[in-house]
SESE-884423 format. One record per residue: residue in one letter; x, y, z of N, C-alpha, C, O, CB in turn. Coordinates in steps of 0.05 Angstrom, whole numbers, plus 5000, padded with zeros to 4 digits. Glycine has a CB too. Layout:
N
aXYZXYZXYZXYZXYZ ...
***
This chain:
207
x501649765000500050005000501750255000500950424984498150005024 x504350345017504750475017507150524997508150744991504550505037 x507650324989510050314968508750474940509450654926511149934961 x506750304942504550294916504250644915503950764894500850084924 x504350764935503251144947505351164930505051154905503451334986 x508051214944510151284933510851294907511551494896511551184941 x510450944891512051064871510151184852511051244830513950884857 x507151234858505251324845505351644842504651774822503051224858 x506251704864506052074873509152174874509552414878504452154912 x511951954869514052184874516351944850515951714845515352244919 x517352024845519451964815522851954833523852074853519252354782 x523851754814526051654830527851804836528551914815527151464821 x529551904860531852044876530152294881531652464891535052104859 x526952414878526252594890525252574917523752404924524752684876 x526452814940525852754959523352724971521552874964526752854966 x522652484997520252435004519752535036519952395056519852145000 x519252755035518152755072516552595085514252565079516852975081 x517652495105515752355119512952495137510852385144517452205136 x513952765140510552925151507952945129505552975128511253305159 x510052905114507452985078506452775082504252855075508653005037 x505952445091505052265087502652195101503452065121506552135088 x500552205101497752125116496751985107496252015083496052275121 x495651725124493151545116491651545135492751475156493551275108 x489351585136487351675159487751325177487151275200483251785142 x488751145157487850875171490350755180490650515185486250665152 x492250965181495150895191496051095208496251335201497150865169 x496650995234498551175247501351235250502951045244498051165266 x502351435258503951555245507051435259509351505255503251865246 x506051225278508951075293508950725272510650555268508351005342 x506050765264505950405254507750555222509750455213501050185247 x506450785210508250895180510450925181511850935162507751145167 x511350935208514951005217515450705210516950665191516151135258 x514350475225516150205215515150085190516049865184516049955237 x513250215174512550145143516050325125517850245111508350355131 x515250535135518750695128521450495122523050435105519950885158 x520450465152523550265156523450025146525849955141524550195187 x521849835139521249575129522649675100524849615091517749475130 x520649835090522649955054525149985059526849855047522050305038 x525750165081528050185079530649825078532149725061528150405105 x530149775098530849425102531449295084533449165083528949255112 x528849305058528849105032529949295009530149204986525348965022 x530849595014532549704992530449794973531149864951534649494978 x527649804980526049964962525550284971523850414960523249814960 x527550414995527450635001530350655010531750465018525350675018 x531150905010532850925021532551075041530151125042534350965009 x534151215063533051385092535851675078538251605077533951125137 x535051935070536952085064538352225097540652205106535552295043 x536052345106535752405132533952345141532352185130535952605139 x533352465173531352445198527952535177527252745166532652755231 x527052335179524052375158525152455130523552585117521652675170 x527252395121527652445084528152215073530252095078530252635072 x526352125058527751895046527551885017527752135013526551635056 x527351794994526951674969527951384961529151184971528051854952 x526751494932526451154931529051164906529051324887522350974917 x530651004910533350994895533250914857532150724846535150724913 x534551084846535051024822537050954820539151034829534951174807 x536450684802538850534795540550614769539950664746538050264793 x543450594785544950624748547450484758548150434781545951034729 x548550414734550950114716552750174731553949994742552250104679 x553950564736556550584747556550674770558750694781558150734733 x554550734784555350834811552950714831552450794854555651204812 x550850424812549250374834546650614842545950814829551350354858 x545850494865543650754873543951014875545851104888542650734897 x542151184861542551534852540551634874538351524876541351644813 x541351824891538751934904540552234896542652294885537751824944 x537152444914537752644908540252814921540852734943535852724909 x542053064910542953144932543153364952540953424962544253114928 x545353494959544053674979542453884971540453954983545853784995 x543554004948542054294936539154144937537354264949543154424900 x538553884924535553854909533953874940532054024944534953484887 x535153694960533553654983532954005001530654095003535353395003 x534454085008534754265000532554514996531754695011535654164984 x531754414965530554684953527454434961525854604967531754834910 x526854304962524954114965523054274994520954404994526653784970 x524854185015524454235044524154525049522754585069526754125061 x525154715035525055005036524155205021523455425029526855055037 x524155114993522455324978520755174960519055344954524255534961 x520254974948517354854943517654504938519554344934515955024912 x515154494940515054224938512854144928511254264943515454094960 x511153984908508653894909507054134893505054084881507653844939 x507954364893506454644871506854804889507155024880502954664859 x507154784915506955044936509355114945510954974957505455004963 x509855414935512055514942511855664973509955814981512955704917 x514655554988514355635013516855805018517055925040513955385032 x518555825003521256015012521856054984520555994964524155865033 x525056244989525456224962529156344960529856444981522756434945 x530856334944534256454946534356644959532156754961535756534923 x536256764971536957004983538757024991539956814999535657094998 x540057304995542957405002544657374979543557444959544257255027 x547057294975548457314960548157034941549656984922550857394973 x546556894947545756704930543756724909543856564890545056524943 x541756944913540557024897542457234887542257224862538057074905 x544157434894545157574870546457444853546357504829546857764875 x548257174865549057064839547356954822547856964797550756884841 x545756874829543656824809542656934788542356864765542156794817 x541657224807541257484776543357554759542657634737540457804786 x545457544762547657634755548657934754549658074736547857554734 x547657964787549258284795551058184821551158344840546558604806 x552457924824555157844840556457664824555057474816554857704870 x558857684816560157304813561557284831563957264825562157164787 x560857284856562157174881560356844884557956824881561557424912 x561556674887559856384891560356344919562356254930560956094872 x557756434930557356384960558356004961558055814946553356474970 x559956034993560155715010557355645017556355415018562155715041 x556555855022553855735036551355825031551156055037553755755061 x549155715021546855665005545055865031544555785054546055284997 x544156145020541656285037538956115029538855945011541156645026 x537456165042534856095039533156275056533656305079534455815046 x531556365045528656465068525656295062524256265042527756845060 x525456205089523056005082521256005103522256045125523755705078 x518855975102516255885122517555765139517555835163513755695111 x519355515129519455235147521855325162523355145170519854905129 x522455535167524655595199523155735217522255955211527555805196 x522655625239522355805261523656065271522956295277522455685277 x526155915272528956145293528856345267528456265244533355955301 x529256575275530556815260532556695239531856705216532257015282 x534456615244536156455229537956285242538956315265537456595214 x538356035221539755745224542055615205542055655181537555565223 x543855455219544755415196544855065192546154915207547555565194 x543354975174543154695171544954575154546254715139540854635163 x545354285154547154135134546153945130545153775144549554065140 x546453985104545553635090548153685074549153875062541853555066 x549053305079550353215066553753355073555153335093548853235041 x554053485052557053595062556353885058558154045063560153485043 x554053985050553454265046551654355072550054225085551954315016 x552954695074551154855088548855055078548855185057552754985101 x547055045097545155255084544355425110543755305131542455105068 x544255695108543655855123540455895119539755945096545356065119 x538855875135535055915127534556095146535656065168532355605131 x533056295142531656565146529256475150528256305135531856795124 x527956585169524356615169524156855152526057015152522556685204 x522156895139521057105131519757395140518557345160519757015123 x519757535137518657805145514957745146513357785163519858075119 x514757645124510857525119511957275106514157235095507857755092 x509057085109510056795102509156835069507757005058508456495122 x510756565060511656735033509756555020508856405037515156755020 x508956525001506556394990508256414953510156534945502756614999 x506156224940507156244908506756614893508356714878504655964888 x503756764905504057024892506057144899507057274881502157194894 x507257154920507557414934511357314925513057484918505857464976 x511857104926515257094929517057194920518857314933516256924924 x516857174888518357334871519057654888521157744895516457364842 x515757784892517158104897518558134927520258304930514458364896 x517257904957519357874969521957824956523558014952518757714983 x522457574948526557544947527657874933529658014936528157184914 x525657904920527058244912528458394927530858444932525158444907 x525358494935525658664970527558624997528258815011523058594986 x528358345002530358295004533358265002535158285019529758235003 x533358224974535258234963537058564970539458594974534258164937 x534358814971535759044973536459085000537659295005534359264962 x535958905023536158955046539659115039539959355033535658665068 x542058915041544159035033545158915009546058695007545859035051 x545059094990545559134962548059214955549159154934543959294951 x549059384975552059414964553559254973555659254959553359654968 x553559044998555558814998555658684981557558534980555658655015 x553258654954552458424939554258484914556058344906548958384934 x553558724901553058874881557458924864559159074874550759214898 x557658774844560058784827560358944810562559014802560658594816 x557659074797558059264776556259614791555559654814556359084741 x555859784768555160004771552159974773550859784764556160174750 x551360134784548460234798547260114774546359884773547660604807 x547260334747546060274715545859964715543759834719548460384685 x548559864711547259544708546359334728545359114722549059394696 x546759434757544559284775541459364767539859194759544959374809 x540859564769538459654756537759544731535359494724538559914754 x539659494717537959324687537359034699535458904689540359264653 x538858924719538358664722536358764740534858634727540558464731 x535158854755531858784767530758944747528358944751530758884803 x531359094725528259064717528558794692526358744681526659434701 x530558644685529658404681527958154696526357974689531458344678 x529458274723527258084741524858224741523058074748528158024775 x524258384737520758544745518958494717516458484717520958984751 x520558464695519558374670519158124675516958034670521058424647 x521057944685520857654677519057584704518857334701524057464674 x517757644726515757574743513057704741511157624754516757604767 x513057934722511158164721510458264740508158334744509058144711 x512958294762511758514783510958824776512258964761513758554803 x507958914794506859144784507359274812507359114831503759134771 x507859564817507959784835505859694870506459724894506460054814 x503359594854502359584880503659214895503259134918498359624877 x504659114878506058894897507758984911507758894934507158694886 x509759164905510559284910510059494949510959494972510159354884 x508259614935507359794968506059644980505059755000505260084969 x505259384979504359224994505859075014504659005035503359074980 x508859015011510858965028512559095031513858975048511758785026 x513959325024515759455019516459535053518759515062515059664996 x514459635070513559715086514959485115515759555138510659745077 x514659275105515159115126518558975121519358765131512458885128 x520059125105523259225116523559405125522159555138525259245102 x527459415114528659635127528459835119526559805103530759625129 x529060045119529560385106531560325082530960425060531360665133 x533560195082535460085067533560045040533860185019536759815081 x531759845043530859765015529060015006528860014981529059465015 x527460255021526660435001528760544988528360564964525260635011 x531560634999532960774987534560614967534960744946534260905005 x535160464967536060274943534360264912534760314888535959964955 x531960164931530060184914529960464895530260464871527660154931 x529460724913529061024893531460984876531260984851529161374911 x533760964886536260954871537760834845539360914828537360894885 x535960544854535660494822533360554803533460484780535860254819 x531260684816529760734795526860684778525460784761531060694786 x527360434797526060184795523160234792521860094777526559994817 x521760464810519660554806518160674778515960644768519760714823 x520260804771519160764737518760574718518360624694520460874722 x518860344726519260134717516460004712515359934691521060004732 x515559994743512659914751510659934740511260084722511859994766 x508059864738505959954730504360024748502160124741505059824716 
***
């Protein structure tokens, strides 16, 4: 039954939480030794504490699961269609391409931290995770990690004001953020991100 769940709802080396799993007719210490039974006969593997998947096989290296980045972005910014966090700090500037500094350690801001901030490890990688200012949902994310992003902008920032500014209004084109998403959170940072914000410009941008 529960094998049958699995490989019906999740595809091989993607990660499986064990809280995501409910059967009204199973409880949740008898699904802990259904877990471990898969695990036992090699039709699961255990990644971490409640992470598991189900192993892909290949010729040269044997069982493939996922790794730290995928688990990772799974557990922290979406899973299943619902986006719950999303990049940040200098991991999202490299991303836009206004840093080529390659952060050691992977930012995240997500729903799923309590503490202000943490720093977790999977595998041999670190990830620093942020709670959010408001919990972040699929509309609203994009113009958070923005807003964010300007918290501090000049530790991030490798080129001239002009071409940080072309790179968010690529990002504001490529998410279609409009003005009032905008004044809808803007409010709940620092002073930092209005003034960044006027500075590049960005307001003309808006609709």
């Amino acid at each position: 039954m529960l094998y049958d769940y699995l490989m019906q709802n999740y595809t091989a080396a993607e990660p499986i939480f064990f809280g995501d799993i409910q059967f009204d007719s199973i409880s949740k210490p008898v699904l802990s030794q259904m877990f471990k039974q898969l695990c036992d006969e090699g039709r699961l593997v255990k990644y971490d504490t409640g992470i598991y998947y189900i192993p892909k096989k290949s010729r040269l290296s044997g069982n493939i699961g996922p790794n730290a980045d995928i688990v990772a972005y799974y557990k922290y910014i979406e899973r299943r269609g619902q986006i719950s966090g999303y990049y940040s700090g200098n991991t999202l500037a490299n991303k836009i391409g206004i840093s080529t500094q390659v952060p050691q350690k992977i930012e995240i801001t997500s729903n799923h931290m309590a503490a202000r901030v943490r720093e977790i490890e999977f595998g041999s990688r670190i990830f620093i995770i942020r709670h959010p200012v408001v919990p972040v949902t699929n509309e609203n994310a994009p113009v958070l990690q923005m807003l964010d992003l300007m918290k501090s902008l000049d530790f991030y920032i490798d080129d001239s004001y002009q071409e940080v500014s072309e790179r968010f209004r690529d990002y504001i084109c490529k998410y279609h953020i409009q003005k009032s998403d905008i004044d809808k959170f803007i409010r709940k940072f620092p002073l930092s991100v209005f003034k960044n914000y006027y500075e590049l410009g960005l307001e003309h941008v808006l609709a």
